[in-house]
C-alpha positions in Angstrom: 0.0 0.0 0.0 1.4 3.6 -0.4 1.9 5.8 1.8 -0.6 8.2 2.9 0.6 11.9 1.8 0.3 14.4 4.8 1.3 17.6 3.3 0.1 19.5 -0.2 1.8 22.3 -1.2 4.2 24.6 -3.6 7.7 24.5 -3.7 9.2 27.9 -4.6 12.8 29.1 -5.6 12.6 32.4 -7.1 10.1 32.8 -9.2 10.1 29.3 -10.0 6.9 27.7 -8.4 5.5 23.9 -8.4 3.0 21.8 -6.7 4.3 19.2 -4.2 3.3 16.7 -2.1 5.2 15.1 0.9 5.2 12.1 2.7 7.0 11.0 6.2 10.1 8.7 4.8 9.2 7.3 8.2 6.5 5.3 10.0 6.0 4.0 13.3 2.5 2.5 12.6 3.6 -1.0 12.4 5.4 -0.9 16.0 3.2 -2.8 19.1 0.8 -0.7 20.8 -0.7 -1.0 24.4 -3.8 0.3 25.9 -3.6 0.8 29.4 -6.4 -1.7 31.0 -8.5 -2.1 34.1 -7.2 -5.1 35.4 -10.4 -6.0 37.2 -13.1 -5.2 34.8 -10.4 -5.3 31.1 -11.8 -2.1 30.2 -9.8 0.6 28.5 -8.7 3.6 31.0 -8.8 6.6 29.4 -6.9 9.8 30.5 -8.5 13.5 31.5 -7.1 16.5 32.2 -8.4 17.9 35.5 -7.5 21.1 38.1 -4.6 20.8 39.9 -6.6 22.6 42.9 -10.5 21.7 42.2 -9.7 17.9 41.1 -12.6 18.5 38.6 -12.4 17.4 34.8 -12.0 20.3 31.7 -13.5 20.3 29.3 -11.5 20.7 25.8 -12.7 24.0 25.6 -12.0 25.6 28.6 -8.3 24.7 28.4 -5.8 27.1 27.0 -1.9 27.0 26.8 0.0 29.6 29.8 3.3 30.2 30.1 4.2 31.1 33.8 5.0 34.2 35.3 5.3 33.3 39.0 4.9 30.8 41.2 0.9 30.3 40.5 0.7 33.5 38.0 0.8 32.6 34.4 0.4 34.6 30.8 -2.6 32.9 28.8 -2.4 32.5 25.3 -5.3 31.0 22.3 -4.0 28.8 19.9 -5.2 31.3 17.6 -2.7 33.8 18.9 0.1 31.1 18.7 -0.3 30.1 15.2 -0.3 33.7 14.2 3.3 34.4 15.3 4.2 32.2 12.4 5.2 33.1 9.0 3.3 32.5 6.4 4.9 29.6 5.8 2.1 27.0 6.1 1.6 25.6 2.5 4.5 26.8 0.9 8.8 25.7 0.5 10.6 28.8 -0.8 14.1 28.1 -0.4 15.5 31.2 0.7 19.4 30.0 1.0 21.9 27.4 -0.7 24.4 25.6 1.8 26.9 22.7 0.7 25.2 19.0 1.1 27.7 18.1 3.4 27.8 21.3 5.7 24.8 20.4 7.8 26.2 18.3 11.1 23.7 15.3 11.3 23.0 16.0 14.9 20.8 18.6 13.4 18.9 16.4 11.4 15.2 15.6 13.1 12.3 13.9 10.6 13.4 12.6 6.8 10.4 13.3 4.1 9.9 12.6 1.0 9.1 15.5 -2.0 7.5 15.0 -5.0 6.0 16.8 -8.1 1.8 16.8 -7.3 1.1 16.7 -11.2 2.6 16.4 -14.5 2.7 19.9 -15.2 4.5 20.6 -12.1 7.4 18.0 -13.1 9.8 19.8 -14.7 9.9 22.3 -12.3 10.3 20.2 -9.9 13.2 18.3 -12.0 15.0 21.0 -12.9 15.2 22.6 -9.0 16.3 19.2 -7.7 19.1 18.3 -10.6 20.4 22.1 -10.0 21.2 20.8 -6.4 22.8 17.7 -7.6 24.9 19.4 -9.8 25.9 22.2 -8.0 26.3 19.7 -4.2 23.7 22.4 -2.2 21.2 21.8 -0.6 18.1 24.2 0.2 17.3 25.7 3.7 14.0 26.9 3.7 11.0 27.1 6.5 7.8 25.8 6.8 5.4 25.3 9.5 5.2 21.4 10.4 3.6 19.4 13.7 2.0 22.8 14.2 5.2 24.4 14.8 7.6 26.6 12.0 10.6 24.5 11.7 13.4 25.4 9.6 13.7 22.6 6.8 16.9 20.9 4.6 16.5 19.9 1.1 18.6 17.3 -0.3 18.4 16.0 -3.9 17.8 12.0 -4.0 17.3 9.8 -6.7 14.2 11.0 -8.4 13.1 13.2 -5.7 13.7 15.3 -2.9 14.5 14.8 1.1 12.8 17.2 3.1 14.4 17.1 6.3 13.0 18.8 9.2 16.3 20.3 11.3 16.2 21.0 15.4 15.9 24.0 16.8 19.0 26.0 17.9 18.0 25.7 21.4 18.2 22.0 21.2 21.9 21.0 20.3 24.2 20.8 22.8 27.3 22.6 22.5 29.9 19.3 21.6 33.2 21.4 22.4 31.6 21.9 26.1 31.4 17.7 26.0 34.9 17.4 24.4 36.4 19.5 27.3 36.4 16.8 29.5 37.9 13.9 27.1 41.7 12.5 27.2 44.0 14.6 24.6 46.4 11.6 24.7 46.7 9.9 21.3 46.3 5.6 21.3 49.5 2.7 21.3 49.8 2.3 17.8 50.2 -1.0 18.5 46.8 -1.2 20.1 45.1 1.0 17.1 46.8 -1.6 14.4 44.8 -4.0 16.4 41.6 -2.6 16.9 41.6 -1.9 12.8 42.4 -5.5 12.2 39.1 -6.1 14.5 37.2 -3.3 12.8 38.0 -5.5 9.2 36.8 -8.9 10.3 33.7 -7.4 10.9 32.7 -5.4 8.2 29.9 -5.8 5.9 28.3 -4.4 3.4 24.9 -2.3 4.7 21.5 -3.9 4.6 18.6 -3.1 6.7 18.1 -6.3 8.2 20.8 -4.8 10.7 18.5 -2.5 12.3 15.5 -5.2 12.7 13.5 -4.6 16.1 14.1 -7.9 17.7 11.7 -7.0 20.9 8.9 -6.1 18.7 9.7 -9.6 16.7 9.2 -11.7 20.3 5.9 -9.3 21.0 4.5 -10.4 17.9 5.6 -14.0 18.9 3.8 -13.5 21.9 1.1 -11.8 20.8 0.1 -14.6 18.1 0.4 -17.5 21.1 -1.8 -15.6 23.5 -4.7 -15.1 20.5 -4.2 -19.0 20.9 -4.7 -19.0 24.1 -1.6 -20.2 25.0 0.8 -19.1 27.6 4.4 -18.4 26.9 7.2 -19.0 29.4 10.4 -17.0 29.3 13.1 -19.6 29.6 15.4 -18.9 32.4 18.6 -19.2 30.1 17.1 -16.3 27.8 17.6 -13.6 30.4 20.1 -11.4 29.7 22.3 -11.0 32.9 24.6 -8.0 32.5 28.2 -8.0 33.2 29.4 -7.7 36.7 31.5 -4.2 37.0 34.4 -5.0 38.5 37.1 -2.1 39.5 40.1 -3.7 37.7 42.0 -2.6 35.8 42.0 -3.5 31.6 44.8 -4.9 29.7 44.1 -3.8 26.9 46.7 -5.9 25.0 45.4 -8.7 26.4 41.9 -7.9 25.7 42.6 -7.2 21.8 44.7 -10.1 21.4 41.9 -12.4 22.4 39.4 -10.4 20.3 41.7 -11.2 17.3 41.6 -15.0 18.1 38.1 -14.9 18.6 37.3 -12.7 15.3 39.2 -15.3 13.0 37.4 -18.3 14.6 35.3 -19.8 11.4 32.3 -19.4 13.9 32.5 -15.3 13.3 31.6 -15.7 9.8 
């Protein structure tokens, strides 16, 4: 099935305009979901908002967003007024600035989307802005309003089509040099590196997806199915994970590599 498209809208460089649609390059729908249950009656509970002070229930309507001032003082704002501090930025992608592909740090990358023309008219627009990037290795920084917030987007040529990524907010990355401070200057035994490389070759592989599989939601499902069967599952006792003791010695390090090596070139590895 294909994916459900979110967003409509133009994309705009210059005077250069298309319409484009977008669709999350990501989805979470097929990941194990819980309801929280009355244990006594199996009934869904269902969660309210109530008065901190009164205990009573409010209603949808009667709720409003405040940001405080004091202790039990705050500033009260619509959602009306909120959306209106935004630019006008809701249904449209004018790239407003060129950066190199390779410039952007990926700790700033948030949500991958995908971009593509809406119609055929709209397809060689929509071509030509995307093989521009290719050729020239930019990508576009534009802004757009997204999850009901303006975020500040990246596009990145791909393929056929377009990645919009969605980037954090500046407020949000931590400053690495601050994290950095406190690490050892010292540089490693070559020795010790020489070692650790020979390690890093026996196991490397070529990428494949399969790599990033969800094994917990694969023994969910496994339970899952045997309980519509009405049958109980057991964990085995030798399946629990038991995690190292921590023990204050010190590491040799030589010693430790050395018997990585041996174990790496058992034929069991591969």
């Amino acid at each position: 099935m294909a994916p459900r498209v979110f967003w409509k809208g133009y994309l705009k460089l210059s005077l250069v305009t298309c319409r484009v649609t977008m669709t999350p390059a990501i989805s979470e729908g097929s990941k194990v979901k819980f309801h929280n249950i009355n244990r006594n009656t199996h009934n869904r509970v269902l969660s309210q908002y109530v008065d901190a002070e009164t205990g009573e229930a409010v209603e949808d309507e009667d709720q409003v967003k405040g940001y405080p001032k004091s202790e039990d003082e705050y500033v009260l704002f619509e959602d009306e007024e909120i959306e209106d501090v935004g630019l006008e930025s809701t249904r449209t992608i004018d790239i407003e600035t060129f950066v190199p592909e390779g410039s952007v740090g990926w700790i700033w990358y948030d949500r991958p989307h995908y971009l593509a023309p809406d119609d055929e008219v709209s397809a060689e627009a929509f071509s030509v802005i995307r093989e521009a990037m290719a050729k020239t290795g930019t990508g576009g920084i534009a802004r757009l309003v997204m999850y009901r917030r303006e975020r500040a987007v990246l596009l990145l040529p791909k393929d056929k089509g377009i990645i919009v990524w969605t980037l954090r907010y500046g407020d949000e990355v931590r400053d690495g040099d601050e994290y950095a401070a406190d690490l050892p200057n010292g540089k490693p035994d070559a020795k010790h590196l020489a070692m650790m490389k020979k390690i890093i070759d026996e196991r490397s592989e070529k990428w494949k997806p399969s790599m990033v599989d969800d094994p917990v939601q694969d023994r969910l499902l496994d339970i899952i199915a045997e309980r519509k069967k009405g049958r109980k599952t057991k964990k085995k006792a030798e399946e629990k994970d038991k995690a190292p003791a921590r023990t204050n010695n010190v590491i040799d390090i030589t010693a430790a590599l050395k018997k990585s090596l041996e174990a790496e070139r058992k034929p069991s590895r591969k």
